[in-house]
Every structure is written in structure tokens, then in C-alpha cells.
C-alpha positions in Angstrom: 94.6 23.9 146.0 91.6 26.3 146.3 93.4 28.8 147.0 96.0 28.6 144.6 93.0 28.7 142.7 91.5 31.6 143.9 95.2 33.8 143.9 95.4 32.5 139.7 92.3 33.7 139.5 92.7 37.6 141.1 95.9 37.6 138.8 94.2 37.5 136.3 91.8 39.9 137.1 94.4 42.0 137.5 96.1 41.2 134.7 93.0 41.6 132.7 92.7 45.1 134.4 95.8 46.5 133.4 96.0 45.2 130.1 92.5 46.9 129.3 94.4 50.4 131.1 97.1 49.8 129.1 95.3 49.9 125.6 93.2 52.8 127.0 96.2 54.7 127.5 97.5 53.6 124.1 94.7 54.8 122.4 94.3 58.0 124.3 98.2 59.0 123.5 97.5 57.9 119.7 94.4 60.4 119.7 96.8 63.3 121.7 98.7 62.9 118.6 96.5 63.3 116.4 94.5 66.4 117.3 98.4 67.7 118.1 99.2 66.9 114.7 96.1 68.5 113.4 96.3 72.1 115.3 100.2 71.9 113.9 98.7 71.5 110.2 95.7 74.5 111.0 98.6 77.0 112.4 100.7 75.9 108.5 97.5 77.4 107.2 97.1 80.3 109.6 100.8 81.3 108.6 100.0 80.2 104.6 97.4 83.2 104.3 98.9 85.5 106.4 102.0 85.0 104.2 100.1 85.5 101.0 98.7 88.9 102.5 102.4 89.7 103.2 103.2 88.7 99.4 100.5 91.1 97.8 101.9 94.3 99.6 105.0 94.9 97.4 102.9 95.2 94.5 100.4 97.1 95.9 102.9 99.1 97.6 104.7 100.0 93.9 101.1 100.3 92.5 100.2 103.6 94.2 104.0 104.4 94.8 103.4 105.7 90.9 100.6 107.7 91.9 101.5 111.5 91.5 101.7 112.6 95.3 100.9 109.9 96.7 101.4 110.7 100.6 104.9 108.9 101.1 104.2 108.4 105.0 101.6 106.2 104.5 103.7 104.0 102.1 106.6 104.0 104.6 104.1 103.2 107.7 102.7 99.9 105.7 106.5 99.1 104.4 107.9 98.8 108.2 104.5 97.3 109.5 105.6 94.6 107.0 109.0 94.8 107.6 108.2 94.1 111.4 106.4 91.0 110.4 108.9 89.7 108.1 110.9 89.7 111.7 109.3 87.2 113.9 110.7 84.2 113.9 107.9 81.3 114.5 108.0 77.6 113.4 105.4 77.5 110.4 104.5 74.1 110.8 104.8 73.9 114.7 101.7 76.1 116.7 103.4 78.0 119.5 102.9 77.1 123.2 103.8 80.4 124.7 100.7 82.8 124.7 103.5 85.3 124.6 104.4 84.2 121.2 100.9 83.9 119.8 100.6 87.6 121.4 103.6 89.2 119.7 102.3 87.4 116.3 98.7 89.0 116.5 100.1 92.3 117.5 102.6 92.2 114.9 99.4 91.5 112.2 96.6 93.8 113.6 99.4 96.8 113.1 100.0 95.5 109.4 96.3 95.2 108.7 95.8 98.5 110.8 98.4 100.3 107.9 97.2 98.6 105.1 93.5 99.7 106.0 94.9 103.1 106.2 96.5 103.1 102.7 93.7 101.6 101.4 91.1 105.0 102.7 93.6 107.6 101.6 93.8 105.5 97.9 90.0 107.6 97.8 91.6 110.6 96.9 93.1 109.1 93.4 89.9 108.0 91.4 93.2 107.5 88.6 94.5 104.7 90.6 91.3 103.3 91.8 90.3 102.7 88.1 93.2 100.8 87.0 92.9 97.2 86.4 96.0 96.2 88.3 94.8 98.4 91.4 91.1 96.9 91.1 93.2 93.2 90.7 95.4 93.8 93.9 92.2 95.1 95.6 90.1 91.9 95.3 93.4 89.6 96.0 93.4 91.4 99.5 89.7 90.8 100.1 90.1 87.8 99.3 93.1 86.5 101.1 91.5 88.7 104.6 88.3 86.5 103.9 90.8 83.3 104.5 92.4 84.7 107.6 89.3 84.7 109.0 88.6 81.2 108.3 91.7 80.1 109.4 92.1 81.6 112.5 88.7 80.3 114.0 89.3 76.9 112.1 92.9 76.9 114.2 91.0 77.9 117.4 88.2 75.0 116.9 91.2 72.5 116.3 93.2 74.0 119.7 90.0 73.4 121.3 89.7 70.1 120.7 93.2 69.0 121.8 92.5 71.1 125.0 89.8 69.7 125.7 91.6 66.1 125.2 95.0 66.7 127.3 92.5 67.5 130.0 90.4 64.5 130.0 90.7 61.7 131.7 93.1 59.2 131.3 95.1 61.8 129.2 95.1 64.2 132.1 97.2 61.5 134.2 100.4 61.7 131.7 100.0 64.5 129.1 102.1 66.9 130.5 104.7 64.5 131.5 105.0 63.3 127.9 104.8 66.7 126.6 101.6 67.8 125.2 101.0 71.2 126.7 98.0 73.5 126.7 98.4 75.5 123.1 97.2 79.0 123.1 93.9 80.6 121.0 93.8 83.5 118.9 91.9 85.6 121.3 91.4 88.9 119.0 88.0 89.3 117.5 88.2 88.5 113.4 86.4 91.6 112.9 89.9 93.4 114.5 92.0 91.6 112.4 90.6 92.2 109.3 91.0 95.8 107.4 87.3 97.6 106.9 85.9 97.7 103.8 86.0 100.8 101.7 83.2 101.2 99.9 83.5 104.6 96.8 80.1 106.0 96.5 80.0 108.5 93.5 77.5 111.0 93.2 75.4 110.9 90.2 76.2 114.5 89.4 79.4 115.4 89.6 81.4 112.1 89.9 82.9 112.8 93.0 83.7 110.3 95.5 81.4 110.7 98.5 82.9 109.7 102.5 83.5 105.7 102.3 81.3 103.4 104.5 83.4 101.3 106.8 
């Protein structure tokens, strides 16, 4: 009798034991898909900005097409830089979990922001264009919408980090990867890289002219 005593009494224990792992696990896979869920909603935003830069360049593009002489290899480079954008093909609501696929995205975004920095230092030579209201309009837009990409990409890195940090902590560490929640990769470009310099028009007081920009 004791000991049929004792034996209820270690199954319990152990029953006790696994039903406390068992809502420990629960609660850890609940909270996997929730920092999942949130770095899925933080790349939606990533892709939202981005997208609006990509909306802005038609119109900036026909702005200083109308431009007398406008250098027409400029306007081509930033047309296929966008055009090669416009190309990839990446789930907008789902963050990629190849680094190969992040890596092809960046690339694909530093060579549009590379162009449109470009057309934005040889608008200089047009004082005309730079003192139109629409040019001046598409100008700020663009600040603007680089200012967000900034915040967007290290707000996507902070959540990544977190879910990292959770798929390797313990008890996640024990069944993460079997049910599926894999390491997501970082943007790992500096923002300053990713972000067109500013062009600054200093005009002499004299003459009127523009002086070298300021990067």
C-alpha cells in the first residue's frame, strides 16, 4: 500500500512536470509567432516605402525629361535602375529567409538610389528646373520617403533581432527549426549607403550662380 503510494505520488510529479513543459512550450511557440508575425509586418513596410520611392520616379523622370538638354544618359541609367527593381520578385508581406534574397534586394536599391543621386547632382546645371514648384515638390517627396527607408530598415532589423534572439533561446531552441521558424536575415548595408546625399545649391550673392554642392 505504501508503495502504491509512493509510485501515485512520483506520477504525479511527473505528470505535474510535463504538464508545466508543456504550457512552457505552448507559450514559447505562441511568442515565435508573434515576433514572426511582427518582422513579416516591418519587411510590408520596408517594401511600402521603397515602393513609394519607386512611385515618385516617373514623375520626376518626365519633370527634367522637359528640360532643354537634359543629358539623356542619365535619365536612361535611373529608368533601367528602376526597371531592374520593378523585376524582383519577393513576397511583400513575407521577410525572406535566404540572405541571398535580401542581398539581391539591397543591391538592386543601392544602384537605384546610386542613379537617382546622380540625376539629382547634374539637375545643378538647370537653375530653370530647380525653381519650378513641381521639381521643388518631387524634391522634398524624395527626401522625405529616403528619411522613412531609413526608419524602416533599422526598425525591420530591431524586430529580426528579436525573433533571433527567441528561436535561439531555450526551450525554443529544442523545436524551432523543426517547426519551421528559421533564422531571418538583417539588412547589413549602412543607412548612410542607402540613402542618396543631399545636394545642397549655394548661390553666390553676386552673380547668382550655383556654387559646387555639399554632399
Amino acid at each position: 500500500m505504501k508503495k502504491f503510494g509512493i509510485g501515485c505520488a512520483l506520477m504525479a510529479g511527473i505528470g505535474l512536470v510535463v504538464l508545466i513543459l508543456a504550457l512552457g512550450a505552448i507559450a514559447s511557440y505562441n511568442q515565435l509567432v508573434k515576433l514572426s508575425q511582427a518582422v513579416d509586418n516591418q519587411w510590408a513596410q520596408v517594401q511600402n516605402v521603397y515602393q513609394r520611392r519607386l512611385d515618385l520616379i516617373p514623375n520626376l523622370v518626365a519633370t527634367v525629361s522637359g528640360a532643354a538638354e537634359f543629358e539623356k544618359s542619365t535619365l536612361t541609367e535611373i529608368t533601367e535602375a528602376r526597371a531592374s527593381v520593378g523585376q524582383l520578385r519577393l513576397d511583400p508581406n513575407s521577410a525572406p529567409v535566404d540572405p541571398a534574397k535580401l542581398a539581391e534586394f539591397e543591391k538592386a536599391q543601392a544602384a537605384l538610389s546610386a542613379a537617382l543621386a546622380r540625376l539629382l547632382l547634374v539637375v545643378e546645371r538647370y537653375p530653370q528646373l530647380r525653381a519650378t514648384e513641381n521639381f521643388r515638390d518631387l524634391q522634398a517627396q524624395l527626401e522625405g520617403t529616403e528619411n522613412r527607408i531609413a526608419v524602416e530598415r533599422a526598425r525591420f532589423n530591431e524586430a529580426v533581432r528579436a525573433y533571433n534572439t527567441a528561436i535561439k533561446s531555450f526551450p525554443a531552441l529544442l523545436y524551432a527549426g523543426w517547426l519551421g521558424f528559421k533564422e531571418r536575415p538583417y539588412f547589413t548595408a549602412s543607412t548612410g549607403a542607402d540613402t542618396p546625399p543631399k545636394v545642397q545649391f549655394n548661390f553666390s550673392p553676386r552673380t547668382g550662380q550655383a556654387q559646387e554642392p555639399h554632399n
